[in-house]
SERO-4910 file (N, C-alpha, C, O; in steps of 0.05 Angstrom, whole numbers):
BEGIN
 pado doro    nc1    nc2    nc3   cac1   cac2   cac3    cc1    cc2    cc3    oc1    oc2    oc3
  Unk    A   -904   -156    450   -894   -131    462   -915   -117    478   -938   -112    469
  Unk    A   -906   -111    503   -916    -92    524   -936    -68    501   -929    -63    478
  Unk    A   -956    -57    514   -965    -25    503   -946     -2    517   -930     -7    534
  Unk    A   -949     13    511   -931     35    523   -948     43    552   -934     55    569
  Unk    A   -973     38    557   -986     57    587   -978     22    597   -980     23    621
  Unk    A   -970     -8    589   -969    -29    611   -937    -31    615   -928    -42    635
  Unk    A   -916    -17    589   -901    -11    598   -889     12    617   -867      8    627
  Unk    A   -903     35    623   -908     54    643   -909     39    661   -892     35    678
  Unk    A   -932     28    660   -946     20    689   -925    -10    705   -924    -17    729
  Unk    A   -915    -19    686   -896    -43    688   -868    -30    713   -859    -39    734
  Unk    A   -864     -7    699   -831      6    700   -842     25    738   -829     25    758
  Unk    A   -866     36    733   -867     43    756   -864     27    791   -853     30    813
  Unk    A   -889      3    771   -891    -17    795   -852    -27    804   -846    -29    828
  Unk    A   -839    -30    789   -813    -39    795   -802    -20    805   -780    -26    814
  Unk    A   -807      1    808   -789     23    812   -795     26    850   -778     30    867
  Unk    A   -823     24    853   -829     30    867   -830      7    892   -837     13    915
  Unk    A   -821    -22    880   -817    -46    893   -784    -44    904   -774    -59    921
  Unk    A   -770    -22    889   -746    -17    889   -741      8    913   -720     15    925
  Unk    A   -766     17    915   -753     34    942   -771     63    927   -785     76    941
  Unk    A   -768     71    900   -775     94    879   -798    103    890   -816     89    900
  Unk    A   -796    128    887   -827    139    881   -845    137    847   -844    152    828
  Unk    A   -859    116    851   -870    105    827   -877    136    809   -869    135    786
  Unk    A   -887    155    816   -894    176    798   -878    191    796   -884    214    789
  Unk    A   -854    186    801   -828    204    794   -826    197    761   -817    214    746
  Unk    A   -834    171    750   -829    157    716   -843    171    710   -861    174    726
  Unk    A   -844    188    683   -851    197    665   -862    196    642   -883    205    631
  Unk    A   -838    181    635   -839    180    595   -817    161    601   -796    162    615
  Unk    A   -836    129    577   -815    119    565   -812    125    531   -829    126    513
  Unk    A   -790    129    529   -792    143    498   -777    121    484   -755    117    494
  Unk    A   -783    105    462   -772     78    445   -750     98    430   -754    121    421
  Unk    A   -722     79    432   -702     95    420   -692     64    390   -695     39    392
  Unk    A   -680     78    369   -670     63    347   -695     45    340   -694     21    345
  Unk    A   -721     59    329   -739     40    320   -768     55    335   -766     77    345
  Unk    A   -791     41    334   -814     55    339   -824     40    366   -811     28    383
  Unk    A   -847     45    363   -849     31    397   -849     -3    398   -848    -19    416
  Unk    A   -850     -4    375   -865    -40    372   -838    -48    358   -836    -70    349
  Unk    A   -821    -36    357   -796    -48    346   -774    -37    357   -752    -44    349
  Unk    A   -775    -20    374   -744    -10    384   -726    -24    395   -734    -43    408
  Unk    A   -695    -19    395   -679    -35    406   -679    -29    438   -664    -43    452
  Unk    A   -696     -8    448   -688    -10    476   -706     22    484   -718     36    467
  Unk    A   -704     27    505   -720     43    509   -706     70    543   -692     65    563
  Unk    A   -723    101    530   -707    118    549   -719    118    573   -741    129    571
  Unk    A   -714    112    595   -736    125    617   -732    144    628   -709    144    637
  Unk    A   -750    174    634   -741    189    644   -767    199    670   -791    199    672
  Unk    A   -740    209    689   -755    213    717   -774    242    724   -767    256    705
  Unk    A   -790    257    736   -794    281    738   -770    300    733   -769    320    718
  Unk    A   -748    285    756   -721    307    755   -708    304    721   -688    317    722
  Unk    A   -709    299    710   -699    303    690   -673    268    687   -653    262    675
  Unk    A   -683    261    698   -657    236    704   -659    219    682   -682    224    673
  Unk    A   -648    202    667   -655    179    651   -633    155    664   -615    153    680
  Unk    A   -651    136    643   -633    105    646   -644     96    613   -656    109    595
  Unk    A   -638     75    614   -648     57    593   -650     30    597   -638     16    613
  Unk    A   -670     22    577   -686    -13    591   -680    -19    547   -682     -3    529
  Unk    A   -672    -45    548   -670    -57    528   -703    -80    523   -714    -98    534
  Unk    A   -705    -70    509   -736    -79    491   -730   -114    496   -749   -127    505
  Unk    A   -708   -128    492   -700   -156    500   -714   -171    532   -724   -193    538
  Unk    A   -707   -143    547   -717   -145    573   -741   -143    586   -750   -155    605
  Unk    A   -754   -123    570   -778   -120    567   -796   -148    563   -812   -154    580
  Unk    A   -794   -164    539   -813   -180    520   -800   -212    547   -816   -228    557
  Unk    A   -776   -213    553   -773   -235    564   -775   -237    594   -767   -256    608
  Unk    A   -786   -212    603   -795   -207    631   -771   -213    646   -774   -228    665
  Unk    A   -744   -204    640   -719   -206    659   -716   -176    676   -700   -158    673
  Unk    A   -740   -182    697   -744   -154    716   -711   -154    732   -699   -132    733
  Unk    A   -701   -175    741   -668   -167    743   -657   -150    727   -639   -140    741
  Unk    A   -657   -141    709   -643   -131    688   -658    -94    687   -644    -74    685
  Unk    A   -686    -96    690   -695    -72    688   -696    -60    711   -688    -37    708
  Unk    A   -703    -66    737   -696    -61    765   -657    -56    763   -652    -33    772
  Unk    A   -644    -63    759   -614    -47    760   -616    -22    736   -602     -2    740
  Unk    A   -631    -25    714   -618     -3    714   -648     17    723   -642     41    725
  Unk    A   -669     12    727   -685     38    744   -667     50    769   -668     72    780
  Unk    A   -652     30    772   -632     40    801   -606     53    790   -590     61    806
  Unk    A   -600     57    759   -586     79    753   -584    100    734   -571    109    715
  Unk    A   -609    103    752   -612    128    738   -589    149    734   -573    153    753
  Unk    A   -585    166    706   -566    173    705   -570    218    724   -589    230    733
  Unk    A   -545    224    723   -555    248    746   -568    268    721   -562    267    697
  Unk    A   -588    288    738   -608    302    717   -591    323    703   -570    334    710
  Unk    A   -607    326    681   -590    347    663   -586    370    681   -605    372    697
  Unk    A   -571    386    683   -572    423    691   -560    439    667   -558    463    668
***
């Protein structure tokens, strides 16, 4: 499993191969489990936006899978 600053740094570079402004990512926060065991994980943007990346995707490097959803991001809280 990724560390959390190579998973940062992982999620930016994709984001930003994607068109993103790499320092718009934030915080990935490990959801159902801790960081070294979660089932999947929150990403959230400056604006307040999230998505989620599944820990599966992560460990087996299926950047198809994490690149769609950095691209849906969901709209920011108000």
């Amino acid at each position: 499993m990724k560390s959390e600053r190579d998973t940062l740094a992982l999620l930016r570079q994709l984001y930003r191969d994607a068109g993103g402004d790499p320092h718009a990512i934030v915080r990935v926060t490990p959801l159902y489990g801790n960081w070294y065991n979660a089932l999947k994980f929150e990403v959230a943007r400056a604006d307040d936006a999230k998505t989620w990346i599944w820990r599966k995707d992560l460990e087996s490097g299926n950047t198809a899978a994490i690149v769609s959803a950095l691209n849906d991001f969901s709209a920011p809280a108000r």
